[in-house]
VOLOZA-197540 format. One record per residue: x, y, z of N, C-alpha, C in turn; residue in one letter. Coordinates in Angstrom, 2 decimals. Example, Ala and Ser with C-alpha at 12.3 -4.5 7.8 and 13.67 -1.06 7.14 Angstrom:
# residues 2
n_X:n_Y:n_Z:ca_X:ca_Y:ca_Z:c_X:c_Y:c_Z:resn
13.19:-5.69:7.80:12.30:-4.50:7.80:13.20:-3.30:7.80:A
12.85:-2.25:7.08:13.67:-1.06:7.14:12.90:0.03:7.87:S
END
This chain:
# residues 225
n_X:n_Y:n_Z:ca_X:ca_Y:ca_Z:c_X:c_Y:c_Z:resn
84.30:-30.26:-7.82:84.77:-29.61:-9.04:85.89:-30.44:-9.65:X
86.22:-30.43:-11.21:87.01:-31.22:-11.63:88.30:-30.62:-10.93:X
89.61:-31.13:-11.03:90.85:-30.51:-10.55:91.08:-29.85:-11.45:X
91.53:-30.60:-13.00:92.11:-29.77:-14.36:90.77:-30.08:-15.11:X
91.10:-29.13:-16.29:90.23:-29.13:-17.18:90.29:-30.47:-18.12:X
89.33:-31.53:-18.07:89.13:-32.33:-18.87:88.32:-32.29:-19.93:X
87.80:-32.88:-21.10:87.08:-33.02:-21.79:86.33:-34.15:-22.33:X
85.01:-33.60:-22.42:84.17:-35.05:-22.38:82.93:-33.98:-23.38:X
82.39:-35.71:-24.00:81.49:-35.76:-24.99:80.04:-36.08:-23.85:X
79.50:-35.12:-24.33:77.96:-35.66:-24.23:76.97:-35.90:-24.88:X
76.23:-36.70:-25.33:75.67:-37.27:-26.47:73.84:-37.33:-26.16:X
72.93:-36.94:-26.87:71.31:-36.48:-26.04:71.85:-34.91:-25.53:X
72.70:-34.39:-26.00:72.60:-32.75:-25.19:71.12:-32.49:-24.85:X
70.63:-32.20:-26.08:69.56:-31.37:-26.27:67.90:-31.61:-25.35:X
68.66:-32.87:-24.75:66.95:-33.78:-24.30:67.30:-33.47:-22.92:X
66.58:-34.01:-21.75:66.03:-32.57:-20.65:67.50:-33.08:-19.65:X
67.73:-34.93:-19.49:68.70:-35.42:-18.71:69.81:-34.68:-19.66:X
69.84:-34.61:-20.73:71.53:-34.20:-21.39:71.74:-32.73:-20.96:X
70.77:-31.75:-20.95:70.47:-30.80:-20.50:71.17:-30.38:-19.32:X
71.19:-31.23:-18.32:71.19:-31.32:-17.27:72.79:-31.33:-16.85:X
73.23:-32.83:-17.84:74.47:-32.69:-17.61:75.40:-32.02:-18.14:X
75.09:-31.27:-19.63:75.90:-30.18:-20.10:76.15:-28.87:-18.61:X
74.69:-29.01:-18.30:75.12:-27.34:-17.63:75.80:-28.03:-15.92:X
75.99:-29.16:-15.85:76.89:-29.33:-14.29:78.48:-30.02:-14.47:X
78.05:-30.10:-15.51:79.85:-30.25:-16.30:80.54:-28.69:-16.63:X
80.05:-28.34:-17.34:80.26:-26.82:-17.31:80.61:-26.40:-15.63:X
79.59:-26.13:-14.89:79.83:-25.96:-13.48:81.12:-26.67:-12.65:X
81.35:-27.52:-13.45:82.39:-28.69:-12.55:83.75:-28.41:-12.92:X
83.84:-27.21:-14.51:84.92:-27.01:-15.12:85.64:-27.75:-16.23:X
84.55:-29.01:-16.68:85.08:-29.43:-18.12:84.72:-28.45:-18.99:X
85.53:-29.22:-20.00:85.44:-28.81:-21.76:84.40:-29.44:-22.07:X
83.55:-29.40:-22.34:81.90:-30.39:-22.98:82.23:-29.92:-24.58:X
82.25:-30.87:-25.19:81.64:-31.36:-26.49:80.18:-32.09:-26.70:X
79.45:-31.21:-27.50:78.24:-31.71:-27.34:77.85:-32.08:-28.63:X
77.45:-33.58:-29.23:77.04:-33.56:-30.95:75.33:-33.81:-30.99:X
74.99:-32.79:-31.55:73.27:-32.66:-31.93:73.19:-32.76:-33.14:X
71.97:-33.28:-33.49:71.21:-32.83:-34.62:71.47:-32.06:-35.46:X
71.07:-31.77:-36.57:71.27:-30.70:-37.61:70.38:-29.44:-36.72:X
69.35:-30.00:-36.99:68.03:-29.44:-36.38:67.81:-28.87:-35.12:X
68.59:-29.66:-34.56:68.41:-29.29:-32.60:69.00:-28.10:-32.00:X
68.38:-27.25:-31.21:68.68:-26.27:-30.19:69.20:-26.40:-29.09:X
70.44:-26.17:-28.77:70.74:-26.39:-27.41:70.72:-25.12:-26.75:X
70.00:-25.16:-25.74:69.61:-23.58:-25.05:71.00:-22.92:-23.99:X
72.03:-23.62:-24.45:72.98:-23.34:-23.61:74.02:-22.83:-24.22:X
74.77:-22.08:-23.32:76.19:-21.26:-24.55:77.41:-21.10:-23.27:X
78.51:-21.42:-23.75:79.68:-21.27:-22.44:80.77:-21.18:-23.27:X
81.54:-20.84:-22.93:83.32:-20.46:-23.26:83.96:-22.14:-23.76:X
83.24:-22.73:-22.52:83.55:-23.83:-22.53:83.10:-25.19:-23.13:X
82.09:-25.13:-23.90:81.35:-25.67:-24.76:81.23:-25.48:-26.21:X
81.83:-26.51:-26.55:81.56:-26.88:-28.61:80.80:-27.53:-28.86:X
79.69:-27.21:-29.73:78.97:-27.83:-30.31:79.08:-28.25:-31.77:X
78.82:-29.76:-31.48:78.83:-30.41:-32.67:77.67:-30.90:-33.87:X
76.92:-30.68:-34.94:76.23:-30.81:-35.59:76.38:-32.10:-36.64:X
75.56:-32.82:-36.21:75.43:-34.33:-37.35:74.91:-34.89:-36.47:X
74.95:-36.43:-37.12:74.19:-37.54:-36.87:75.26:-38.52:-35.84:X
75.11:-39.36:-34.99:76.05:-39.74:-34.32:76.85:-41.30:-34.41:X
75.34:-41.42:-35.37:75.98:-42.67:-36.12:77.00:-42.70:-37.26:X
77.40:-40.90:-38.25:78.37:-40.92:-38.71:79.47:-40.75:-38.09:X
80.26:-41.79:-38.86:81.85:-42.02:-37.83:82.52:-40.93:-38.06:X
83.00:-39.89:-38.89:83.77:-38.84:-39.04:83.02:-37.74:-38.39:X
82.12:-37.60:-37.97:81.39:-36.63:-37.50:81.79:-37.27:-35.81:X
81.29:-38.31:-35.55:81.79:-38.81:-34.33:83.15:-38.77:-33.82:X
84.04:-38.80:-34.73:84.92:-39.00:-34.45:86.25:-37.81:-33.91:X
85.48:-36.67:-34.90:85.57:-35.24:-34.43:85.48:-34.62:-32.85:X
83.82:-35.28:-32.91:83.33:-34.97:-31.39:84.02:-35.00:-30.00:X
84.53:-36.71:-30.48:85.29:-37.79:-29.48:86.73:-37.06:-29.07:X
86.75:-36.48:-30.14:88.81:-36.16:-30.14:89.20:-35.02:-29.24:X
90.09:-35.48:-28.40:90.66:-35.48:-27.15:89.85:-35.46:-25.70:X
88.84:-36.31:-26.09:87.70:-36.40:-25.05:88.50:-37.58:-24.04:X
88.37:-37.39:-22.73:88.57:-39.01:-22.01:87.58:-39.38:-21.48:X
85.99:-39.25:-21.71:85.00:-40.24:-21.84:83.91:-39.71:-22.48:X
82.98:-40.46:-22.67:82.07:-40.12:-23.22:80.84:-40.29:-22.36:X
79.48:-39.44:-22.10:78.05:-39.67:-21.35:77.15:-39.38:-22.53:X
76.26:-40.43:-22.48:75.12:-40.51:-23.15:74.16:-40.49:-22.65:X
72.95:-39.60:-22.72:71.40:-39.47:-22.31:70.56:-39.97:-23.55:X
71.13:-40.28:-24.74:70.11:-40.45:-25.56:69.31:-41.21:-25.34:X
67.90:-40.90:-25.95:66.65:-41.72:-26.09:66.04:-41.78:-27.05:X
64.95:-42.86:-27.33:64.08:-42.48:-28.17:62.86:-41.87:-28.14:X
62.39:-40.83:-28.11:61.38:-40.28:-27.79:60.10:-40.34:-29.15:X
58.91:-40.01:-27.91:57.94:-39.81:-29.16:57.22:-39.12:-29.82:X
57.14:-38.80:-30.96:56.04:-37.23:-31.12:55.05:-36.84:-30.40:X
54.55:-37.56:-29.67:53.89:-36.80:-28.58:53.85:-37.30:-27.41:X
54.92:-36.29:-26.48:55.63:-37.53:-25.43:54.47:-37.94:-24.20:X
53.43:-37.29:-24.25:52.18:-37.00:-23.16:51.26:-38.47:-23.64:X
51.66:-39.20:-24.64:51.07:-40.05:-25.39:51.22:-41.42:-25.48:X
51.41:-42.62:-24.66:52.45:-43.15:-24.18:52.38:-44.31:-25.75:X
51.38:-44.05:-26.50:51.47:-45.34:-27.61:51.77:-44.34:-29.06:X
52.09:-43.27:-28.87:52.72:-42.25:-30.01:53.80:-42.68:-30.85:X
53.82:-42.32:-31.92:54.55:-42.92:-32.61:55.96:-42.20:-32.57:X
56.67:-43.16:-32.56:58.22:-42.82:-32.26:59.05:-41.33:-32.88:X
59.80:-41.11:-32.66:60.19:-39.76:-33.40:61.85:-40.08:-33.49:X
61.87:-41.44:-33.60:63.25:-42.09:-34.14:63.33:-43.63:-34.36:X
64.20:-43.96:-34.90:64.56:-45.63:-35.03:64.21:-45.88:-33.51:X
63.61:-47.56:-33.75:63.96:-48.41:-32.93:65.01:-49.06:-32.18:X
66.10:-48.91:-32.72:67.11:-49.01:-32.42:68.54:-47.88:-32.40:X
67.77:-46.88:-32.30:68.72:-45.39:-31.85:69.96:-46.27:-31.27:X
69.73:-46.22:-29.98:70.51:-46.05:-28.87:71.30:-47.18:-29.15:X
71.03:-48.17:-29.38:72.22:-49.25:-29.65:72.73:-49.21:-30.94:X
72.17:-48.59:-32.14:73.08:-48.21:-33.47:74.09:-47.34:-32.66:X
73.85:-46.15:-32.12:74.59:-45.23:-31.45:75.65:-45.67:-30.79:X
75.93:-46.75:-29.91:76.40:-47.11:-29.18:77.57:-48.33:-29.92:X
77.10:-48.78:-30.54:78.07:-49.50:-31.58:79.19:-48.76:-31.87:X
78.67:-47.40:-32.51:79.33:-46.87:-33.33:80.44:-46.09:-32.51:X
79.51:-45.73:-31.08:80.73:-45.03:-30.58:81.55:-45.68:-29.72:X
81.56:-47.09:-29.22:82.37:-48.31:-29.09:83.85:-48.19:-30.21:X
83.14:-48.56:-31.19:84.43:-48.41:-32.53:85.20:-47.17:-32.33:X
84.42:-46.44:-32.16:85.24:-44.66:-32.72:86.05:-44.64:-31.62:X
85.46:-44.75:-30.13:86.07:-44.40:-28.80:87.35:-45.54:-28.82:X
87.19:-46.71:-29.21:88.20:-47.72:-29.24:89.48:-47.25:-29.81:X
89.43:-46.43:-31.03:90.42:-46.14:-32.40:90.85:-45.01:-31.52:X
90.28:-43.80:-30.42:90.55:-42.58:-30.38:91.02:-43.16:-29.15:X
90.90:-44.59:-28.14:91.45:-44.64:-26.74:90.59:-43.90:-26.06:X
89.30:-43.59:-26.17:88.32:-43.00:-24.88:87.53:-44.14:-24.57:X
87.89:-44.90:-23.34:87.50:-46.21:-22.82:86.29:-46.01:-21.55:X
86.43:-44.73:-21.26:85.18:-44.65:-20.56:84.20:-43.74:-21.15:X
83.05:-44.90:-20.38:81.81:-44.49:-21.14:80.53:-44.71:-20.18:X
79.95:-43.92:-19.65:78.70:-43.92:-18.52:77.75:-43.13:-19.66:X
76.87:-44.22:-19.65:75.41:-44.35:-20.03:74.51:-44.22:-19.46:X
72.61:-43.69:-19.53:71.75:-43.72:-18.94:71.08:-44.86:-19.53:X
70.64:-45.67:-18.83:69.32:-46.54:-18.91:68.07:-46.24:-18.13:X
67.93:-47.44:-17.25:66.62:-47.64:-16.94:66.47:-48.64:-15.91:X
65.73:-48.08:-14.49:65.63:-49.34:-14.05:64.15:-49.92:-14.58:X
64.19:-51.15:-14.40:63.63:-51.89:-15.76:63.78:-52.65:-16.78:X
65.08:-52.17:-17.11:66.04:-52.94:-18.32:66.65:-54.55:-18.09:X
65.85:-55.36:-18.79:66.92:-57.00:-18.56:66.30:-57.46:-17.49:X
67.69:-57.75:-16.25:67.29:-58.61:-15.25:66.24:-57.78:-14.42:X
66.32:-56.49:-14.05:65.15:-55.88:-13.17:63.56:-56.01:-13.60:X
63.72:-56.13:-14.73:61.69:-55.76:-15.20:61.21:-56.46:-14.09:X
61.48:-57.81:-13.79:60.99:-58.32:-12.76:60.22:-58.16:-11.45:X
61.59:-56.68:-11.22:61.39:-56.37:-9.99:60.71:-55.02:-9.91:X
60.09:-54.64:-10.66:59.39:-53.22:-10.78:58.18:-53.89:-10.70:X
56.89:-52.42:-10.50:55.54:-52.61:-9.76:54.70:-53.36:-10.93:X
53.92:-54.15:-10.49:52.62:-54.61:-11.99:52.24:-53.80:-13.01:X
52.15:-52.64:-12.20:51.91:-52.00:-13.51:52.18:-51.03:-14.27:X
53.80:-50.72:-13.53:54.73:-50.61:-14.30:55.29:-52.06:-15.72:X
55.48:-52.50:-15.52:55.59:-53.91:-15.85:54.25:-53.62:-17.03:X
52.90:-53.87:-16.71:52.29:-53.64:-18.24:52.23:-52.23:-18.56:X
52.89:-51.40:-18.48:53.01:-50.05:-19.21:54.29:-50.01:-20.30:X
55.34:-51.19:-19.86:56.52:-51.71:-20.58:56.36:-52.32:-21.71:X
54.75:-53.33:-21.36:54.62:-54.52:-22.16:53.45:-53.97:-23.06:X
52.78:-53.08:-22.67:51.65:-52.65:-23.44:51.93:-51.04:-24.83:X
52.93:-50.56:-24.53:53.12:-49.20:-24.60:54.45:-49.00:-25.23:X
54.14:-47.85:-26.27:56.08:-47.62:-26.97:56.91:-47.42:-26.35:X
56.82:-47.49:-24.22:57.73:-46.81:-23.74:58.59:-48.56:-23.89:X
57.64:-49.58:-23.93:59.04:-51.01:-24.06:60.05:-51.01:-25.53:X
59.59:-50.16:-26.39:60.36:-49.88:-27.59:61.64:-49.67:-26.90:X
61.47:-48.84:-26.05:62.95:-47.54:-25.70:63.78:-49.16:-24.61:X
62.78:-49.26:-23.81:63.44:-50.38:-23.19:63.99:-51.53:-23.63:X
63.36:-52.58:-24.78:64.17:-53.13:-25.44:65.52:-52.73:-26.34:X
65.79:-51.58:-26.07:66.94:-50.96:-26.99:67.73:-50.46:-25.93:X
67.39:-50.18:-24.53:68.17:-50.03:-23.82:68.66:-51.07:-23.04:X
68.14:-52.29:-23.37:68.56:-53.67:-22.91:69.88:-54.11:-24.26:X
69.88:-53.73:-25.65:70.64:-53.93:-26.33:71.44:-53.25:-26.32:X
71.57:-51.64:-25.99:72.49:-50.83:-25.91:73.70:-51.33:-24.40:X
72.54:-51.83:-23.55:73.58:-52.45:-22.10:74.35:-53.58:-22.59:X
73.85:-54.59:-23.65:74.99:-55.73:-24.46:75.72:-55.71:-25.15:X
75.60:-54.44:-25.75:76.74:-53.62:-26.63:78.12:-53.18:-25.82:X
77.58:-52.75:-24.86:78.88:-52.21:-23.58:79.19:-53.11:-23.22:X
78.29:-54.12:-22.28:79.23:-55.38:-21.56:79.76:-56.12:-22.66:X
79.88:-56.23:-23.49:80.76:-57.01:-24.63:81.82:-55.77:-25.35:X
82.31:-54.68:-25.22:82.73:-54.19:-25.28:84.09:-53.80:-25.28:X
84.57:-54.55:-24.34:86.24:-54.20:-23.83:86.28:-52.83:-23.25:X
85.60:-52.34:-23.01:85.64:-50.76:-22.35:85.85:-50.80:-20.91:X
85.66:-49.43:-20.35:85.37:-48.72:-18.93:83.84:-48.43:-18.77:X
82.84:-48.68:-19.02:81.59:-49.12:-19.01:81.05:-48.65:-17.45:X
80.22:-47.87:-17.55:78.79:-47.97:-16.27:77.12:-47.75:-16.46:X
76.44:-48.74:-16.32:75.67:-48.13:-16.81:74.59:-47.71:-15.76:X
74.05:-46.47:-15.83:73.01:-46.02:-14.66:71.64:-46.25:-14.77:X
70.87:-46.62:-14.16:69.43:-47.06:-14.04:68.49:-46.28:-13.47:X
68.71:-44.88:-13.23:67.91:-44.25:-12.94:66.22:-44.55:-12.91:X
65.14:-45.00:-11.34:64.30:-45.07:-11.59:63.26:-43.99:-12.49:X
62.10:-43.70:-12.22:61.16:-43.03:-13.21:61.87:-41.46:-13.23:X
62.22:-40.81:-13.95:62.75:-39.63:-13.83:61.81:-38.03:-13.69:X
61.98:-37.18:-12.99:61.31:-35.63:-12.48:62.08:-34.51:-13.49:X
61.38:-33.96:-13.27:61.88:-32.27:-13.79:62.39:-31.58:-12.47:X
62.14:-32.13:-11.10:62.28:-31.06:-10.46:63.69:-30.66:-10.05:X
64.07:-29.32:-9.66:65.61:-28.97:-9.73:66.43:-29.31:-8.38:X
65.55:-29.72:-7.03:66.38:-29.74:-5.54:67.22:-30.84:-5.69:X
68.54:-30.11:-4.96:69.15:-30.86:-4.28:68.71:-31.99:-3.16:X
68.89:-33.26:-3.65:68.67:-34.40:-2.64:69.54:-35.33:-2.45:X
69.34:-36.34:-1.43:70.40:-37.26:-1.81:70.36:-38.45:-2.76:X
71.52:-38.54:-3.38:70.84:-40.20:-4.01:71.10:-41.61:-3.16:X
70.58:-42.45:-3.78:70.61:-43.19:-2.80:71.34:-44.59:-4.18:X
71.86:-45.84:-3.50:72.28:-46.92:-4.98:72.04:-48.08:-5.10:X
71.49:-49.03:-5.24:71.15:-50.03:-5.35:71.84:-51.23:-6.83:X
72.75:-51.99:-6.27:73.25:-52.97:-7.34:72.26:-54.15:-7.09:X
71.51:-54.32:-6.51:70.36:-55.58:-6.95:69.26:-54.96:-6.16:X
68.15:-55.23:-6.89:66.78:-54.47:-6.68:65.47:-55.97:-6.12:X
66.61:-56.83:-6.20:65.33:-58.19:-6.18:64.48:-57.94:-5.06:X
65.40:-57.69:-3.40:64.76:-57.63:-2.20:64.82:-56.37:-1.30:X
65.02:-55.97:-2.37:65.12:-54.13:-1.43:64.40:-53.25:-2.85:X
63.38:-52.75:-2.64:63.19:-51.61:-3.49:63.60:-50.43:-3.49:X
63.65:-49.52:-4.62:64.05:-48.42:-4.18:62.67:-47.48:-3.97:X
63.11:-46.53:-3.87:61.94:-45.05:-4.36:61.81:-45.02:-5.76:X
60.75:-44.56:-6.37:60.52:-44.46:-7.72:60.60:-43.41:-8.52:X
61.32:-42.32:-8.08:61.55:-41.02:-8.40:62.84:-40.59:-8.48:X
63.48:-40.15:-8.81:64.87:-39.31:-9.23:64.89:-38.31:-10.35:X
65.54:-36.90:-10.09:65.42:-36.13:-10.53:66.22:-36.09:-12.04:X
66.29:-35.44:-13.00:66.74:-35.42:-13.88:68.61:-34.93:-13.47:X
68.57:-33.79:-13.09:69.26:-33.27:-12.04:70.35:-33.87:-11.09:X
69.56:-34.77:-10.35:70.07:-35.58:-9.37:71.25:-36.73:-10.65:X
70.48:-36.87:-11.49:70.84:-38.33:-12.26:72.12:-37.56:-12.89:X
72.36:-36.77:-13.65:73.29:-36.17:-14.16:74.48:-35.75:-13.18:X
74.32:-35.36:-11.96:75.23:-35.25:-10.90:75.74:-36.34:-10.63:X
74.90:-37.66:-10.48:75.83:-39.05:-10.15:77.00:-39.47:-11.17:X
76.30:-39.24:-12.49:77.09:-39.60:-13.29:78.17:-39.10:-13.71:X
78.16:-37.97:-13.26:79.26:-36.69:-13.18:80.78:-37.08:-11.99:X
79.77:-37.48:-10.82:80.41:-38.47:-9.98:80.77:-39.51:-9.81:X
80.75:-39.85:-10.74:81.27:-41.65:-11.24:82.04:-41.54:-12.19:X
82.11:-40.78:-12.79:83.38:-40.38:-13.77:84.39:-39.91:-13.11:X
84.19:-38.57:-12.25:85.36:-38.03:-11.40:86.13:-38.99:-10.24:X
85.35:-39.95:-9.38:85.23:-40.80:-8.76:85.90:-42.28:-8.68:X
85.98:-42.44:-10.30:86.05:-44.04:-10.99:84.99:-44.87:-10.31:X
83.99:-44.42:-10.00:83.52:-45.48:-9.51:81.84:-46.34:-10.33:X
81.91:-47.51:-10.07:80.93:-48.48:-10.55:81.23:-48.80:-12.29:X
82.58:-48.67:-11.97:82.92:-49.38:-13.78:82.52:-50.71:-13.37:X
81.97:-50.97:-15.17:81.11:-52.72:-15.18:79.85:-52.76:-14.60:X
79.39:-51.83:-13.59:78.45:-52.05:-12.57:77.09:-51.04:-13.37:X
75.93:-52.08:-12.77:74.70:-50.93:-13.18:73.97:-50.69:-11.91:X
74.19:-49.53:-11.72:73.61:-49.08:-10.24:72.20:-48.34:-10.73:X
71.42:-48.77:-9.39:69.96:-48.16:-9.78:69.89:-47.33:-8.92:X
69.82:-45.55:-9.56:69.63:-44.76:-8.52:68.14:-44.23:-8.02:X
68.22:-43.66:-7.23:66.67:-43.17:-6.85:66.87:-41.96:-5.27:X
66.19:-41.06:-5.42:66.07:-40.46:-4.33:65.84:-41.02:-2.82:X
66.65:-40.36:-1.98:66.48:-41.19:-0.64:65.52:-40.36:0.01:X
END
């Protein structure tokens, strides 16, 4: 549990990982600021939760969000209109997540919120390598490498940054809700991991790496043990 009440931005509320971490931040005893969509539903309601409405690429709207936050977590993605569909056509920019990430670099810089834990992908950059064949042509064949090339730009946006930076690599992600352990991997060349991690699970680490300080700079690949 947190000690005092802190406050932190979460950014993707509404999508199933942001989901996840609104309601174990809540549990942990932050203040969550959450900025959605005009449009978007967040199925969640707490004492302790503000919700914010706009776009996240506007800076005064962001900048609102950010204020008196001491970090910020992002789940955003780009998803697709029909997510069961893997060559569906997008249901956002190509470059979401790293416009996003620019912007909240600048804002977080001006407001002094220097930490910032992100979701990626293992997959992203130096790993594609090390993932299965055919994983590897489902990247290269399919809109899911859209999301991945942008989460390879969103990771160069941070390491050039000047920040408190982590970024998480969560392998293929579950819906399911158990408690397990995670397990961490900082190089994937000669050790694989498991290919599963819960949505759940992933939002708890990152929850724990904030409270923790731990794996600033570092991109750890998690996965169920």
């Amino acid at each position: 549990m947190a000690t005092e009440t802190k406050q932190i931005l979460i950014l993707g509320a509404t999508g199933r990982t942001g989901q996840w971490l609104v309601r174990e931040a809540l549990e942990r005893g932050y203040q969550v600021h959450a900025l959605v969509r005009p449009q978007s539903t967040l199925p969640i309601s707490h004492e302790r939760l503000t919700v914010f409405r706009g776009s996240p690429l506007d800076e005064q709207v962001l900048g609102q969000a950010l204020a008196g936050c001491v970090a910020a977590l992002s789940a955003l993605n780009i998803s697709r209109k029909k997510e069961w569909w893997l060559w569906s056509e997008l249901s956002a920019a190509p470059t979401l997540m790293s416009d996003v990430m620019r912007q909240l670099v600048k804002v977080g810089t001006s407001l002094g919120v220097r930490r910032l834990l992100v979701v990626t992908a293992w997959g992203v950059a130096e790993t594609k390598k090390d993932l299965p064949g055919w994983f590897r042509w489902i990247i290269n064949n399919t809109q899911i490498g859209v999301t991945y090339q942008d989460h390879e730009r969103q990771e160069e946006v941070l390491e050039q940054s000047g920040t408190d930076w982590t970024l998480v690599r969560p392998v293929g992600l579950t819906n399911h809700n158990k408690e397990v352990p995670v397990r961490v991997l900082l190089n994937t060349h000669h050790t694989k991991p498991k290919l599963t991690i819960s949505r759940r699970m992933t939002a708890r680490f990152m929850l724990d790496c904030l409270e923790q300080g731990q794996y600033i700079h570092q991109k750890p690949v998690i996965f169920e043990a």
